[in-house]
TORKOL-4160 file (C-alpha; in steps of 0.2 Angstrom, whole numbers, padded with zeros to 4 digits, m for minus):
375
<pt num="1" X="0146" Y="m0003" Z="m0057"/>
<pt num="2" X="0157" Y="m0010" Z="m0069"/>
<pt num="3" X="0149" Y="m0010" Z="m0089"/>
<pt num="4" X="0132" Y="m0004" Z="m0087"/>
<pt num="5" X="0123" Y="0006" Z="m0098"/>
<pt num="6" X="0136" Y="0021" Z="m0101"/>
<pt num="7" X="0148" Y="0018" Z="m0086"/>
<pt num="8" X="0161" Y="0012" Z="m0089"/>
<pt num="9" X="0166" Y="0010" Z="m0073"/>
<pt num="10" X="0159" Y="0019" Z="m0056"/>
<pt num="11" X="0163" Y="0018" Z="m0039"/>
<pt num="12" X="0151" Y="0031" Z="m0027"/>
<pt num="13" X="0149" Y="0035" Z="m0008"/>
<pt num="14" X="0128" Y="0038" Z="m0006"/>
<pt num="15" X="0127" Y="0043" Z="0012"/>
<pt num="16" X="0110" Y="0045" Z="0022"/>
<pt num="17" X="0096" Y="0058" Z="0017"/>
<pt num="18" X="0091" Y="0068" Z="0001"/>
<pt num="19" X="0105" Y="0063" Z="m0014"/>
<pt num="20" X="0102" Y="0075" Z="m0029"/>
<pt num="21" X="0111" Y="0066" Z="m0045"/>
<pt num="22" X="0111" Y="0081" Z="m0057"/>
<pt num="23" X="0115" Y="0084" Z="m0077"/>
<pt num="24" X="0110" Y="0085" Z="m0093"/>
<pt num="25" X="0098" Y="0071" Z="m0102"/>
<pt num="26" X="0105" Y="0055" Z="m0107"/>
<pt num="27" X="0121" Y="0060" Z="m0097"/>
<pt num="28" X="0119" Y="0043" Z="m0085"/>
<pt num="29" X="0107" Y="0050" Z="m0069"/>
<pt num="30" X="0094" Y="0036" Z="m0073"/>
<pt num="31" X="0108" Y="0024" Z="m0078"/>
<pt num="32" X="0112" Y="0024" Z="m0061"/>
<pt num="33" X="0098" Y="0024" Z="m0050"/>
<pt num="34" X="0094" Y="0010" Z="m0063"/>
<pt num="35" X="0106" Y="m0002" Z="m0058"/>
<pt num="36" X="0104" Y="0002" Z="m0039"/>
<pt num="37" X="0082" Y="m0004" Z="m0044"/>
<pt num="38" X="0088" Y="m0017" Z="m0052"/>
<pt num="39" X="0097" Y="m0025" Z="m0034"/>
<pt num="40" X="0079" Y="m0025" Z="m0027"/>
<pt num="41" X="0067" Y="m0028" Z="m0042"/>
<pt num="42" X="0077" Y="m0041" Z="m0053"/>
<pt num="43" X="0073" Y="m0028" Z="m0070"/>
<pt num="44" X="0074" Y="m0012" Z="m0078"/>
<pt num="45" X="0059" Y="0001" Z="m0075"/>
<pt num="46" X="0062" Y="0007" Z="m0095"/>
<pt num="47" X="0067" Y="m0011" Z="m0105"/>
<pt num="48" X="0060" Y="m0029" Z="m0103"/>
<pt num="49" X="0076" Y="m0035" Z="m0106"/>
<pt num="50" X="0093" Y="m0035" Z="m0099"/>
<pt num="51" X="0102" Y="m0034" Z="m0115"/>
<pt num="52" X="0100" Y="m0014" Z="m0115"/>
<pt num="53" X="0110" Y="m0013" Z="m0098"/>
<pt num="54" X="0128" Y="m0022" Z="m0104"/>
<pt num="55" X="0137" Y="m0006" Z="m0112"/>
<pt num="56" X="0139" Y="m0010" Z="m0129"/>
<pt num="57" X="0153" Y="m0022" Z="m0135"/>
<pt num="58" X="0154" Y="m0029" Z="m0116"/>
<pt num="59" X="0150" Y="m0048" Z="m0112"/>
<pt num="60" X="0143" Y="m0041" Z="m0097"/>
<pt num="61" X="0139" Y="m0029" Z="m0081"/>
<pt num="62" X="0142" Y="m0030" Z="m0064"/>
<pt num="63" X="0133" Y="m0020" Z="m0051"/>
<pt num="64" X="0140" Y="m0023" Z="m0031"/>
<pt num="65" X="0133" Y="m0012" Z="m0017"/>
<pt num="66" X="0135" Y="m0012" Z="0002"/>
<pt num="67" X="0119" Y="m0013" Z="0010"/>
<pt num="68" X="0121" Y="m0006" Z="0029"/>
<pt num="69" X="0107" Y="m0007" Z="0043"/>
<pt num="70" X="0111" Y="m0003" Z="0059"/>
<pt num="71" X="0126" Y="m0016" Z="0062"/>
<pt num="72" X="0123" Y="m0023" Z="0048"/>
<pt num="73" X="0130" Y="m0026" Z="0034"/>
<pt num="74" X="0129" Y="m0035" Z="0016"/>
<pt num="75" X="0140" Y="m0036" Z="0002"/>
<pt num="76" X="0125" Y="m0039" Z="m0013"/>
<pt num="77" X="0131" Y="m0042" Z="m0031"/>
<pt num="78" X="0123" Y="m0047" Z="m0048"/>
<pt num="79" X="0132" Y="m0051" Z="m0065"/>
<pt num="80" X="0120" Y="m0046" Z="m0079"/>
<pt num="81" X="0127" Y="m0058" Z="m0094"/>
<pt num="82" X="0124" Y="m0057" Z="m0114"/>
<pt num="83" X="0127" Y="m0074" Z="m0116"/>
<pt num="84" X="0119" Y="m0085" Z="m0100"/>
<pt num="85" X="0110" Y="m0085" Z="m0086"/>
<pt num="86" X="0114" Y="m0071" Z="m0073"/>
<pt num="87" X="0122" Y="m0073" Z="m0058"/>
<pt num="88" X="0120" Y="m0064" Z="m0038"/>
<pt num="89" X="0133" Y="m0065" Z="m0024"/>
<pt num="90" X="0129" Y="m0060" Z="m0006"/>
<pt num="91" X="0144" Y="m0059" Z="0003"/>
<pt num="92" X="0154" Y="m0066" Z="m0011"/>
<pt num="93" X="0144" Y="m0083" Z="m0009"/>
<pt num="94" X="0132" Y="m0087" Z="m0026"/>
<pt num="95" X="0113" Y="m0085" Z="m0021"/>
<pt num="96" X="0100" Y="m0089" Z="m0033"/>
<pt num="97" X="0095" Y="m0074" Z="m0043"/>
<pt num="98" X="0077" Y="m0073" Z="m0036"/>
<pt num="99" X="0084" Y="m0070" Z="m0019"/>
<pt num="100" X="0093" Y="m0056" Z="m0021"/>
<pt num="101" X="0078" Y="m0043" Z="m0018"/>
<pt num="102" X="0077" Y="m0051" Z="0001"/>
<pt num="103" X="0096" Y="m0041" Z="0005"/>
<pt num="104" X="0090" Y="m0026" Z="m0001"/>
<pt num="105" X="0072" Y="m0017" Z="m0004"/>
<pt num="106" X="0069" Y="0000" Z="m0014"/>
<pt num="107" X="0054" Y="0009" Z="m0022"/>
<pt num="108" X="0058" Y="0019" Z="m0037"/>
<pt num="109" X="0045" Y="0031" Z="m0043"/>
<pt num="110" X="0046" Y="0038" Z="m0063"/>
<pt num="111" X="0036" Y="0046" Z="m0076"/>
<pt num="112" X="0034" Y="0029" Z="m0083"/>
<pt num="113" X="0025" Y="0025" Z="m0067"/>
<pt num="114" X="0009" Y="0034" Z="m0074"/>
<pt num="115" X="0004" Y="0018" Z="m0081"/>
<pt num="116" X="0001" Y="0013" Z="m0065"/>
<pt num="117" X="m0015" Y="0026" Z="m0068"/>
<pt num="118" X="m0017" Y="0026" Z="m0085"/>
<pt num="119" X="m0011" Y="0009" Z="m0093"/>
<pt num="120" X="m0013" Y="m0009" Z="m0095"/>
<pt num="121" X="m0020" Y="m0021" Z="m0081"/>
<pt num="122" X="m0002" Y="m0029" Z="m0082"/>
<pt num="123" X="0006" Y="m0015" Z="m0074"/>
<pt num="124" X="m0006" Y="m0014" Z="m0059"/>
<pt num="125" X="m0004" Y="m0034" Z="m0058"/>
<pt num="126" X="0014" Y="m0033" Z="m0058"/>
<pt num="127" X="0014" Y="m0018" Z="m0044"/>
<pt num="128" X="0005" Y="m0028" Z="m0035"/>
<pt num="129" X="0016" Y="m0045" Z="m0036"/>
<pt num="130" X="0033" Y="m0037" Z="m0034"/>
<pt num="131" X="0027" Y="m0029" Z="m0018"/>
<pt num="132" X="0020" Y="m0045" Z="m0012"/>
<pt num="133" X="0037" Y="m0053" Z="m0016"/>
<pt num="134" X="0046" Y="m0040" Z="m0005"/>
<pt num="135" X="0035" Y="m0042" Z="0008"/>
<pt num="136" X="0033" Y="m0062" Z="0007"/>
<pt num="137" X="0048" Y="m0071" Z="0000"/>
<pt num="138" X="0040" Y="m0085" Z="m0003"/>
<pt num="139" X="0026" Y="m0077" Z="m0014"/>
<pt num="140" X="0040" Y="m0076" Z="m0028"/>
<pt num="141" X="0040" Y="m0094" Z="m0029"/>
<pt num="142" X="0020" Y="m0095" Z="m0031"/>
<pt num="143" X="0020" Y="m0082" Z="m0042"/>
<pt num="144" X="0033" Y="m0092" Z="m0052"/>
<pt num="145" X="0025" Y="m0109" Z="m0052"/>
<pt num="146" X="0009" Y="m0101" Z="m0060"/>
<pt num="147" X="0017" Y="m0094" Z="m0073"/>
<pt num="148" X="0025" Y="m0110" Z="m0078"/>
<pt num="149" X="0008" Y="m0119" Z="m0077"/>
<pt num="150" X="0000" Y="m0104" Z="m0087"/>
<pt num="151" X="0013" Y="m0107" Z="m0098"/>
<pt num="152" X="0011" Y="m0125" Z="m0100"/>
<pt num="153" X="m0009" Y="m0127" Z="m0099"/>
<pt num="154" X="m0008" Y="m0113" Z="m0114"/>
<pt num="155" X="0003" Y="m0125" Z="m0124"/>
<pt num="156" X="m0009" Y="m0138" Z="m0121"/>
<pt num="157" X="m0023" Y="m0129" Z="m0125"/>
<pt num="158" X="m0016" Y="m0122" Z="m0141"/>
<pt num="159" X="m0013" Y="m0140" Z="m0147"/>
<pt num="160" X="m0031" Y="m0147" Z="m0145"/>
<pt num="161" X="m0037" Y="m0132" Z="m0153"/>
<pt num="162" X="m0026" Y="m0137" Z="m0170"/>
<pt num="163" X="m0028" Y="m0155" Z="m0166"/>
<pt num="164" X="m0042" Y="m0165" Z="m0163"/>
<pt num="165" X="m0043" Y="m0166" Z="m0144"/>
<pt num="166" X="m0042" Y="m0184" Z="m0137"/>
<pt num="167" X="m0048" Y="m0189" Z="m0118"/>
<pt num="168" X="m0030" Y="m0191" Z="m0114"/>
<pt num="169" X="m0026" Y="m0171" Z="m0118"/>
<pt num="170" X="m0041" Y="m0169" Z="m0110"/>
<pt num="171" X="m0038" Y="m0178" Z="m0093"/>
<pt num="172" X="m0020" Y="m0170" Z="m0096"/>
<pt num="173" X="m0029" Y="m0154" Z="m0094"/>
<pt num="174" X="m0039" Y="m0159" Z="m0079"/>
<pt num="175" X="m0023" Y="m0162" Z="m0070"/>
<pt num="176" X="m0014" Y="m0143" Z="m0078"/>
<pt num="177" X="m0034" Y="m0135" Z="m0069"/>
<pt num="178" X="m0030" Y="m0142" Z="m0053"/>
<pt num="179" X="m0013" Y="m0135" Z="m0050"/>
<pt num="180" X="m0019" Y="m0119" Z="m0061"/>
<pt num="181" X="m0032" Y="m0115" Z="m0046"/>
<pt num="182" X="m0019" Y="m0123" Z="m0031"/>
<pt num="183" X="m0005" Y="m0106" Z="m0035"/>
<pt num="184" X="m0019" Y="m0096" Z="m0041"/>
<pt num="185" X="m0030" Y="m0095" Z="m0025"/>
<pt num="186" X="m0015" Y="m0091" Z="m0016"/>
<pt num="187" X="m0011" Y="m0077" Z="m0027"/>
<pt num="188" X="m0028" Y="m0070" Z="m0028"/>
<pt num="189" X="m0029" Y="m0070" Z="m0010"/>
<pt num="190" X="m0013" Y="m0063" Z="m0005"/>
<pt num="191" X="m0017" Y="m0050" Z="m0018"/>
<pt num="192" X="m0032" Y="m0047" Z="m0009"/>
<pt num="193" X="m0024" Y="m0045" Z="0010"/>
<pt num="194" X="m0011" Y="m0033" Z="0000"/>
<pt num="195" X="m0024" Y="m0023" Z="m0008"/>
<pt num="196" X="m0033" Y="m0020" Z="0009"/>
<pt num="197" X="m0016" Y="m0017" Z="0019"/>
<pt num="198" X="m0010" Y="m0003" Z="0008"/>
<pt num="199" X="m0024" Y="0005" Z="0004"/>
<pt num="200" X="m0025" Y="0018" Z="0022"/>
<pt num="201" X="m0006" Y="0021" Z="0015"/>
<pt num="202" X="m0013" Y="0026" Z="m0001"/>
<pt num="203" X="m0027" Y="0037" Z="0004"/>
<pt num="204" X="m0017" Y="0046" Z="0018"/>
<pt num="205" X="m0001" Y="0047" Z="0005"/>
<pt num="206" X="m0012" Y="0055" Z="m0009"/>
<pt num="207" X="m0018" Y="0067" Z="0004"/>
<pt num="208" X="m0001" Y="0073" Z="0006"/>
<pt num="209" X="0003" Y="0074" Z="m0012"/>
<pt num="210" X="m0013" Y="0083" Z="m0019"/>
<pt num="211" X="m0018" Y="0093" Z="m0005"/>
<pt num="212" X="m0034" Y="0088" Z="m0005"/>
<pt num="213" X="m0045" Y="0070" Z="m0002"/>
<pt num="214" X="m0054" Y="0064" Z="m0014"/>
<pt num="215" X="m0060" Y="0047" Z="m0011"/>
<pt num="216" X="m0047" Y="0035" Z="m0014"/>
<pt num="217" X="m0052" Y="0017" Z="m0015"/>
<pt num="218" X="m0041" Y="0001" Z="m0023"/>
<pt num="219" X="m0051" Y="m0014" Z="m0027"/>
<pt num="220" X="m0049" Y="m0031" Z="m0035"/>
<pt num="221" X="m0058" Y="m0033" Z="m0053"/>
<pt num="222" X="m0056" Y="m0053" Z="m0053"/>
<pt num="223" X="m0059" Y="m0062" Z="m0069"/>
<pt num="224" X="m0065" Y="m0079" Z="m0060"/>
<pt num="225" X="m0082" Y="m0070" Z="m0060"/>
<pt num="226" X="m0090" Y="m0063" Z="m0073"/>
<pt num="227" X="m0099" Y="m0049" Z="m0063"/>
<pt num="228" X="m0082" Y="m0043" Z="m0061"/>
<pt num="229" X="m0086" Y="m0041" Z="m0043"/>
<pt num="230" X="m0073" Y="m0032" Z="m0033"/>
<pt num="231" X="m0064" Y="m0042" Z="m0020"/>
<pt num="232" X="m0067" Y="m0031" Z="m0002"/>
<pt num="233" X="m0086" Y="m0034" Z="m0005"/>
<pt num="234" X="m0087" Y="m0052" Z="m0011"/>
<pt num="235" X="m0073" Y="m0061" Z="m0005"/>
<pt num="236" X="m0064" Y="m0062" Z="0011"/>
<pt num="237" X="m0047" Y="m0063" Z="0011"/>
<pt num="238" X="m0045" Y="m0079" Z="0020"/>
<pt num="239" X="m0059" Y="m0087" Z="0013"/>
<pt num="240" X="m0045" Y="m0097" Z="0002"/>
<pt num="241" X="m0056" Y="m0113" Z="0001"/>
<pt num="242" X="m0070" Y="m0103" Z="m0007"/>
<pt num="243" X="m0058" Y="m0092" Z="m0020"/>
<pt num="244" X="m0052" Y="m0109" Z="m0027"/>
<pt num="245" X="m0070" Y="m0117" Z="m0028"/>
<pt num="246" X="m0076" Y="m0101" Z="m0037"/>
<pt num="247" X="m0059" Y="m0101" Z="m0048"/>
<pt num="248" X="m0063" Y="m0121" Z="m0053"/>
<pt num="249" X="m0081" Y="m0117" Z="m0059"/>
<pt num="250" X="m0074" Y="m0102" Z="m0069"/>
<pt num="251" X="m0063" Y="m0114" Z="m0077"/>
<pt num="252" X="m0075" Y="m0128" Z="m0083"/>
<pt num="253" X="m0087" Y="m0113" Z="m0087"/>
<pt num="254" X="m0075" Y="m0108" Z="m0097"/>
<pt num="255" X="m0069" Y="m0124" Z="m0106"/>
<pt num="256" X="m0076" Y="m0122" Z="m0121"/>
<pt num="257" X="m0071" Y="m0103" Z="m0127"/>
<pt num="258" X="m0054" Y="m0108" Z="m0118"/>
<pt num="259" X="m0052" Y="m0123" Z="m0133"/>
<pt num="260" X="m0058" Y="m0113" Z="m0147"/>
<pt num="261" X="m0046" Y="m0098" Z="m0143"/>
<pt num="262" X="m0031" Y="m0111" Z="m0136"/>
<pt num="263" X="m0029" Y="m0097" Z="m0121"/>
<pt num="264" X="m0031" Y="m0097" Z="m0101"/>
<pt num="265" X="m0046" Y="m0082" Z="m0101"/>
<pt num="266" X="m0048" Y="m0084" Z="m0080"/>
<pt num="267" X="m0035" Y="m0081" Z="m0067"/>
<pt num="268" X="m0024" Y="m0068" Z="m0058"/>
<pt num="269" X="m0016" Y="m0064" Z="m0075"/>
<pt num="270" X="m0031" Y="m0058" Z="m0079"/>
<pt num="271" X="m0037" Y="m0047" Z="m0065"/>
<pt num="272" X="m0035" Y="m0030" Z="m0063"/>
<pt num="273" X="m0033" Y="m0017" Z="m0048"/>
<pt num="274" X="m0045" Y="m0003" Z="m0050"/>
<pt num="275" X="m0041" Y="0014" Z="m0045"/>
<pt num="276" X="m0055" Y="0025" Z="m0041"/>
<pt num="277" X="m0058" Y="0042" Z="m0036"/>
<pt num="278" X="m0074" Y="0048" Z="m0027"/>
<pt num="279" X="m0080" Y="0033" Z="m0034"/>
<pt num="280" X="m0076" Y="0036" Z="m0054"/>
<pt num="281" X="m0063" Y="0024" Z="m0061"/>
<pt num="282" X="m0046" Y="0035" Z="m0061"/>
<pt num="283" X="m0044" Y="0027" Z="m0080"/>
<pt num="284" X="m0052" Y="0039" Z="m0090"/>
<pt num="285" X="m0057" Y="0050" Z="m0077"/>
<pt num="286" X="m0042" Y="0058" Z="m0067"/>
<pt num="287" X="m0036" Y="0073" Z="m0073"/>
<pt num="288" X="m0017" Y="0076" Z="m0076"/>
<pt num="289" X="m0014" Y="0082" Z="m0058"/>
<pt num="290" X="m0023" Y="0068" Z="m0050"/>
<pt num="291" X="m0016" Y="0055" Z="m0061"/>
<pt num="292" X="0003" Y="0061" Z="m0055"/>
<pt num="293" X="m0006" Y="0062" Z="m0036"/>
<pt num="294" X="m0010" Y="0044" Z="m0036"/>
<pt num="295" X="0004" Y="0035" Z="m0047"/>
<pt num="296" X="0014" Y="0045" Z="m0031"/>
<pt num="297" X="0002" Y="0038" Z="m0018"/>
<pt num="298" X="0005" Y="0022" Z="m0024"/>
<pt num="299" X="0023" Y="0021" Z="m0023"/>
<pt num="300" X="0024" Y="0031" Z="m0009"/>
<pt num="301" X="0010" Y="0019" Z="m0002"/>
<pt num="302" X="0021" Y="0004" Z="m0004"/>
<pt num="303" X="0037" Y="0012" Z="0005"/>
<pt num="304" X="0027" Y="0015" Z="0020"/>
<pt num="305" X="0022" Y="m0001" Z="0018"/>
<pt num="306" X="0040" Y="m0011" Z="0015"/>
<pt num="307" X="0046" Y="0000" Z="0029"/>
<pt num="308" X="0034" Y="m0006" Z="0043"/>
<pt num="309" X="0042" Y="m0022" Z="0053"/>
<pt num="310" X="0054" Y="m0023" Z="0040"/>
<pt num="311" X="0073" Y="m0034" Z="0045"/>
<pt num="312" X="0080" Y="m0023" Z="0031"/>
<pt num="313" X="0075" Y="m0003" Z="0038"/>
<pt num="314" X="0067" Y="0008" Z="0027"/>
<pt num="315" X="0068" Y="0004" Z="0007"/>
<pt num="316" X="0079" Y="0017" Z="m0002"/>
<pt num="317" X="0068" Y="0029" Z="m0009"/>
<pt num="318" X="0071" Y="0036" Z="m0029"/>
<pt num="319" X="0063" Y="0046" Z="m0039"/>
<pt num="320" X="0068" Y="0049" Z="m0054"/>
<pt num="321" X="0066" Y="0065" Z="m0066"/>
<pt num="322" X="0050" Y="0065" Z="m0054"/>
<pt num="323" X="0049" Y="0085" Z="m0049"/>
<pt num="324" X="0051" Y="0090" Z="m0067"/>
<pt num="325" X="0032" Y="0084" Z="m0070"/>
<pt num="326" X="0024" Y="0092" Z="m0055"/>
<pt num="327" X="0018" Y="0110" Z="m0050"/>
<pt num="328" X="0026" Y="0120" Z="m0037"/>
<pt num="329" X="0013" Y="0114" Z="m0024"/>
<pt num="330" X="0015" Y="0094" Z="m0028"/>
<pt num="331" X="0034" Y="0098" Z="m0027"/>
<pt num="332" X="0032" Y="0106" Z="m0009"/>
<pt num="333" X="0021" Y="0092" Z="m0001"/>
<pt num="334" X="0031" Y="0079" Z="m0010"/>
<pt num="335" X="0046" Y="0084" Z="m0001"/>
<pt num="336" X="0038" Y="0084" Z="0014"/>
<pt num="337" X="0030" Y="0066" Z="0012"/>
<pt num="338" X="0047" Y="0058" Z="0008"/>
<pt num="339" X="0057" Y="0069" Z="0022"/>
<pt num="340" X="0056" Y="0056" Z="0035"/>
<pt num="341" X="0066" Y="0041" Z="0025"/>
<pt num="342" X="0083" Y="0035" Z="0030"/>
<pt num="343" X="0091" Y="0037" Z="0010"/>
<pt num="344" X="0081" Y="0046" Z="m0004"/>
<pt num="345" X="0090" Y="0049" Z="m0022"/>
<pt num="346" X="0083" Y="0061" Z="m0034"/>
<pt num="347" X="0088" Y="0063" Z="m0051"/>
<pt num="348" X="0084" Y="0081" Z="m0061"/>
<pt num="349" X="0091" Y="0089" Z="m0076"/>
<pt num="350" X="0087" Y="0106" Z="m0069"/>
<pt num="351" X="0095" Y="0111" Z="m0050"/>
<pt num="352" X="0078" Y="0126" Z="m0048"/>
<pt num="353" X="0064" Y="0109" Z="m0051"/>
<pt num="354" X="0070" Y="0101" Z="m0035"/>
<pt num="355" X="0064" Y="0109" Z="m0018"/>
<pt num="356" X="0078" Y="0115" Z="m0009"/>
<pt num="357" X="0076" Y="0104" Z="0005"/>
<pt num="358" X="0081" Y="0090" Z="m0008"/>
<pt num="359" X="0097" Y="0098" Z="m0013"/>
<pt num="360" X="0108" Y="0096" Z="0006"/>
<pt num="361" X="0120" Y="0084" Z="m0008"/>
<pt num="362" X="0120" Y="0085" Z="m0027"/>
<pt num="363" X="0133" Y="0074" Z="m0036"/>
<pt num="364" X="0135" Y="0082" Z="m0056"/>
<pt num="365" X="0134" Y="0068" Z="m0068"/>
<pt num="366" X="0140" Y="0070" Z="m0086"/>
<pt num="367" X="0143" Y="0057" Z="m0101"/>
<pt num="368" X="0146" Y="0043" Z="m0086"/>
<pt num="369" X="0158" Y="0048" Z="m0075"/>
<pt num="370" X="0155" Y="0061" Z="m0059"/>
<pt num="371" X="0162" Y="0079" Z="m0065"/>
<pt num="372" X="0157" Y="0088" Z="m0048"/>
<pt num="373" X="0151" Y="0081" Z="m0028"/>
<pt num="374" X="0146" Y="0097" Z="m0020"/>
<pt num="375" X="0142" Y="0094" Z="0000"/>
């Protein structure tokens, strides 16, 4: 790493197995399994923007790793800029920035990752939509070309409601529906063949973690219907044709508020993927400890996941200042669920929170440099 966050300048080895990066807070562990995410996710798990990751007064950072699986190997770069667009290299040849995450796939798991439980429906969505861009590349470009017709049918909208709408705006907005519902079907329904895929990797995975089963189920809360219906009982995954005829009637029945409020109200930015345990939403009713259980299973969930026929091996695996927030039991069965993948980094600020099993490496990080690699 070259000028990210507070490195200066870093060059590290990471071999296979359980890496403990150890220190202090704010001394740089998250810093850099931060910049090893961002290869694989395109963001920061802590900011929205990039800004925060260029060490101050620096026009930009760099992060370059070598990826090896098997005999292979890749050479994958990124250049966060201030000023500009950022750039990626595989193999010193420029690559479109969206393409990146196909060289090299990771699942980082944080505190923050609560949300996943306990937060928005954006959070769940975006869970969801990274992990269908991992596994289908070509997801990233449907899930790009709604938003830009979100974006633009929300323009629209916003001006006939402060204008006096003419048939030509209207018939405008006919054509926006049309394309609206042709990514949006897709999304749904790849959402829906994800939802159903990982959820056994879920179940079995919180299992592990909690010690216990309690009922896991994921389902589908869909705005296009106002019953909020869930998708595994009302819609088939490959019933495309039917998801894009139910979408279109959700649109012209919703017309009207849409014109008064000048905003998209249907659509997969507006679904959600409900949690539940024995059959209560885990919203509101989770405690603490199954709340950490399932924000676990869920990442964990989508390792297994990435790993199965994967070209690229098994995702690295980070958690990050992860053990700190769990009991000694959830420490122990945590270990043992992630035992099993090629390369897992943990961070920690103190050596006694992390199983032993977890400490065959521990690199001591303070104020961004390495001060100690004890084997």
């Amino acid at each position: 790493m070259t000028d990210f966050r507070n490195y200066a300048g870093l060059e590290l080895d990471l071999e296979p197995g359980a890496t403990l990066l150890l220190g202090s807070n704010g001394q740089g562990k998250t810093n850099l399994v931060e910049a090893l995410s961002f290869l694989s996710t395109l963001g920061s798990h802590r900011v929205s923007s990039d800004q925060p990751l260029i060490r101050y007064g620096q026009p930009a950072a760099i992060i370059r790793a070598q990826l090896a699986h098997g005999e292979r190997t890749v050479l994958a770069e990124v250049e966060i800029n201030r000023e500009g667009s950022n750039r990626a290299q595989i193999n010193r040849s420029p690559i479109k920035m969206r393409d990146l995450p196909r060289s090299f796939a990771s699942v980082l798991f944080a505190p923050e990752d609560l949300a996943l439980v306990r937060g928005e429906p954006a959070v769940r969505r975006s869970f969801l939509d990274h992990l269908l861009g991992l596994r289908n590349p070509r997801m990233l470009a449907v899930l790009a070309d709604y938003d830009r017709v979100l974006r633009q049918r929300n323009s629209l909208l916003k001006t006939a409601r402060t204008s006096r709408t003419s048939s030509d705006q209207l018939g405008t907005l006919d054509i926006w529906d049309a394309r609206l519902i042709e990514f949006g079907a897709q999304i749904i329904i790849a959402r829906a063949e994800l939802v159903q895929e990982i959820l056994p990797f879920v179940a079995r995975a919180y299992g592990t973690v909690a010690g216990a089963q309690h009922g896991v189920c994921l389902n589908a809360a869909l705005s296009i219907y106002a019953t909020r219906e869930a998708i595994d009982d009302g819609v088939e995954p490959s019933a495309t044709g039917r998801v894009a005829a139910d979408f279109a009637a959700a649109v012209r029945m919703n017309r009207r508020a849409e014109l008064e409020r000048g905003l998209t109200l249907v659509g997969p930015h507006r679904d959600d993927l409900v949690v539940t345990l024995n059959e209560l939403p885990a919203r509101g009713y989770a405690s603490q400890g199954e709340s950490w259980s399932l924000a676990l299973a869920l990442k964990l969930a989508s390792a297994e996941l990435l790993r199965v026929n994967s070209p690229l091996g098994d995702p690295v695996l980070i958690l990050d200042d992860v053990f700190a927030e769990l009991d000694n039991g959830r420490r122990g069965r945590l270990s043992t669920a992630i035992a099993g993948f090629e390369q897992v980094l943990i961070t920690a600020a103190v050596i006694a929170d992390v199983p032993e099993s977890l400490r065959e490496r521990v690199i001591r990080i303070r104020n961004g440099e390495i001060v100690g690699d004890d084997e």
